[in-house]
C-alpha positions, 0 to 999 in steps of 0.5 A, a space after each residue: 209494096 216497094 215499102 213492104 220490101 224494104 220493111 221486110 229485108 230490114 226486120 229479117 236483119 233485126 229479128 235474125 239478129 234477135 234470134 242470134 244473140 237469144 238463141 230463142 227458138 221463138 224469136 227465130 221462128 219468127 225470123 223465118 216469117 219475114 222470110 215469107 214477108 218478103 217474098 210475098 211483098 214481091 211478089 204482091 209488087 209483080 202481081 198489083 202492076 199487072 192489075 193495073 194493066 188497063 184492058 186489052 183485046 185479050 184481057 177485055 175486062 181487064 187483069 184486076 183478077 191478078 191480084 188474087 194469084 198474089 194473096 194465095 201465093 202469100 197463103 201459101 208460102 205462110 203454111 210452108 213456113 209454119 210447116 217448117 217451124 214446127 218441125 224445128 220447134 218440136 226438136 227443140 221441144 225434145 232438148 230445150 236449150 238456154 235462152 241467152 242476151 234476152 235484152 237485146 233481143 227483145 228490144 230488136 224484136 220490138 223494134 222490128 215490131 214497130 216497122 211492121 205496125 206502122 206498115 201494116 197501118 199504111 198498107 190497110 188504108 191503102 188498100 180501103 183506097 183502092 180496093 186492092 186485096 194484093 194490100 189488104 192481104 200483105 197488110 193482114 200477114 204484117 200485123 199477124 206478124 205483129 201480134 206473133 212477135 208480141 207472144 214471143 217477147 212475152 213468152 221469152 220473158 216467161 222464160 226468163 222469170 220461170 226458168 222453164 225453157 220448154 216454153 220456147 219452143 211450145 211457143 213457137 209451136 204456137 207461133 207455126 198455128 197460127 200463121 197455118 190459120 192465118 195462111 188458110 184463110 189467105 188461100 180461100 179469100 183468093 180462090 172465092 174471088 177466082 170463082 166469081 163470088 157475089 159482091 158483098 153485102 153492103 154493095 148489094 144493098 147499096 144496088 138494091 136500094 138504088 134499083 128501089 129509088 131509080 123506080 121511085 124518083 123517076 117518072 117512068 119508074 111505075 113503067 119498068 121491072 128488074 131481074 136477074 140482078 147478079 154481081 161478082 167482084 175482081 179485085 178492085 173492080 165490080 161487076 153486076 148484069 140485070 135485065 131491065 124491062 120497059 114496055 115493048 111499044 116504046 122507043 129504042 130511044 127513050 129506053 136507052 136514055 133511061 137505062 143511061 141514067 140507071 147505070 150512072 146511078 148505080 155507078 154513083 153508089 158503088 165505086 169501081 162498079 161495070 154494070 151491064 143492063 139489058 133492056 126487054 119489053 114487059 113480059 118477055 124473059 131472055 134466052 138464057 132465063 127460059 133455059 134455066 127455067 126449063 132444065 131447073 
C-alpha cells in the first residue's frame, strides 16, 4: 500500500503533465482519477493496519472487518470523481477544443500506464496471499484505470486522425461511466461483507467435503450428525459454526477429542478458517434451532 501511494503521486505528475501539454479533456479526466487513487491508497494503508490489529477484549473476533470501510470508501470517492467529470466533459462536449503536443502526452500517459500495471499486478497477488479485499479493491481500481488510460491514448489518436474534436469529451464521457461502474460494484462487494455474506462457494465445498470425509475415514463417523453449518467471511479471516451430534452415552472426553480432530481438518482445508462446533447428543436440536423451528 506504501507503493500504491507512491505510484499514485507519481502518475498524477505524469498524467497532469499529459493533460497540460494535450489540453485533452480525456487525459485530464483521467488525471482527476489518480487523485481518487491516491487517497484511496491511503486510506486502504489506515484501514489494512487496523485489520491487522490482533484481538482484543472489545474487538474479540478481531478487526479484519476494517478492510471493508476501506474498499466502500474507495467506491465511493470513484463515483465522486466520475461525477465531477462528467460535468467538465459535457462542457466540453458544448465547445470542443483543440487537441495539442499529442505526442508527448501520449507518451506520458503510457508511461504512467506501465506503473499502474506493474502495481495493480502486485497488489493482485498480494491480496491472493493474504486474503485482503483492502488490495484486491485497490488492485482492481489501478487496472480499471489502466484500461481507461488505454481508450483515451486511442481516442486521443482518433482525434488527431479524424480531426474531430468532439471525440474527446465523449470519451471522457465514457471514462466517467465506467469508473461510475467500477465504483458501484466496489461499494456493494463492502456492504455484503459487512452484513455477514456466506463463504463463497469454493470454501463451502471445500467444508462439506471434509464434514463428508471426517464421517467416512473415522471410525466413529457412522456414530455422529452435522447441521446447522452456517460460515460468513470478515475479510481475511473466516468463520463457520455447525452443530455436531455424538450419541448421549458417550464421554464428555471422547466427544471432545473428536470435535478436536474435525476442527483441525476443516482448518486444514480452509485458510484463515475459525470454526465453532458444538457438541449435542443424537436426537436433541439446540435452543435457538427449536426456536426457529417454531416461530418459521
Amino acid at each position: 500500500m506504501r507503493w500504491s501511494i507512491a505510484v499514485a503521486l507519481l502518475t498524477i505528475v505524469l498524467k497532469g503533465m499529459a493533460g497540460y501539454v494535450t489540453n485533452s479533456m480525456g487525459l485530464i479526466s483521467d488525471a482527476m482519477e489518480s487523485f481518487v487513487n491516491l487517497a484511496s491508497a491511503m486510506f486502504a494503508l489506515a484501514m489494512v493496519t487496523i485489520a491487522a490489529r490482533p484481538a482484543d477484549a472489545d474487538h474479540p473476533y478481531g478487526h479484519h472487518k476494517a478492510e471493508y470501510f476501506s474498499s466502500g470508501f474507495e467506491g465511493v470517492l470513484i463515483v465522486g470523481a466520475a461525477l465531477a467529470i462528467l460535468w467538465v466533459s459535457v462542457q466540453r462536449l458544448l465547445a470542443p477544443q483543440p487537441v495539442e503536443q499529442i505526442g508527448w502526452g501520449l507518451a506520458l500517459a503510457i508511461a504512467s500506464s506501465g506503473f499502474n500495471a506493474a502495481l495493480a499486478w502486485a497488489l493482485f497477488r498480494a491480496a491472493r496471499a493474504h486474503r485482503s479485499i483492502a488490495l484486491e479493491g485497490d488492485a482492481r481500481h489501478l487496472m480499471a484505470d489502466v484500461w481507461t488510460s488505454a481508450g483515451v491514448v486511442v481516442g486521443i489518436g482518433a482525434v488527431h486522425f479524424t480531426g474531430w474534436l468532439w471525440l474527446d469529451p465523449l470519451l471522457a464521457i465514457g471514462v466517467a461511466l465506467n469508473i461510475v461502474r467500477e465504483g458501484v460494484r466496489l461499494v456493494w462487494r463492502s456492504s455484503q461483507g459487512l452484513m455477514d455474506q456466506a463463504l463463497d462457494a469454493d470454501s463451502q465445498a471445500a467444508l462439506m467435503a471434509t464434514l463428508d470425509r471426517f464421517k467416512a475415514t473415522v471410525p466413529e463417523g457412522a456414530l455422529v450428525r452435522f447441521d446447522d453449518i452456517v460460515t460468513r467471511g470478515a475479510a481475511q479471516r473466516r468463520f463457520a459454526d455447525l452443530h455436531m451430534h455424538v450419541p448421549g452415552d458417550w464421554s464428555l472426553q471422547r466427544a471432545a477429542d473428536l470435535r478436536d480432530g474435525l476442527e483441525q481438518s476443516l482448518m486444514d482445508a480452509v485458510p484463515g478458517l475459525r470454526v465453532t462446533i458444538q457438541l449435542l447428543p443424537l436426537g436433541m436440536e439446540a435452543r435457538a434451532t427449536q426456536i426457529e423451528d417454531t416461530t418459521g
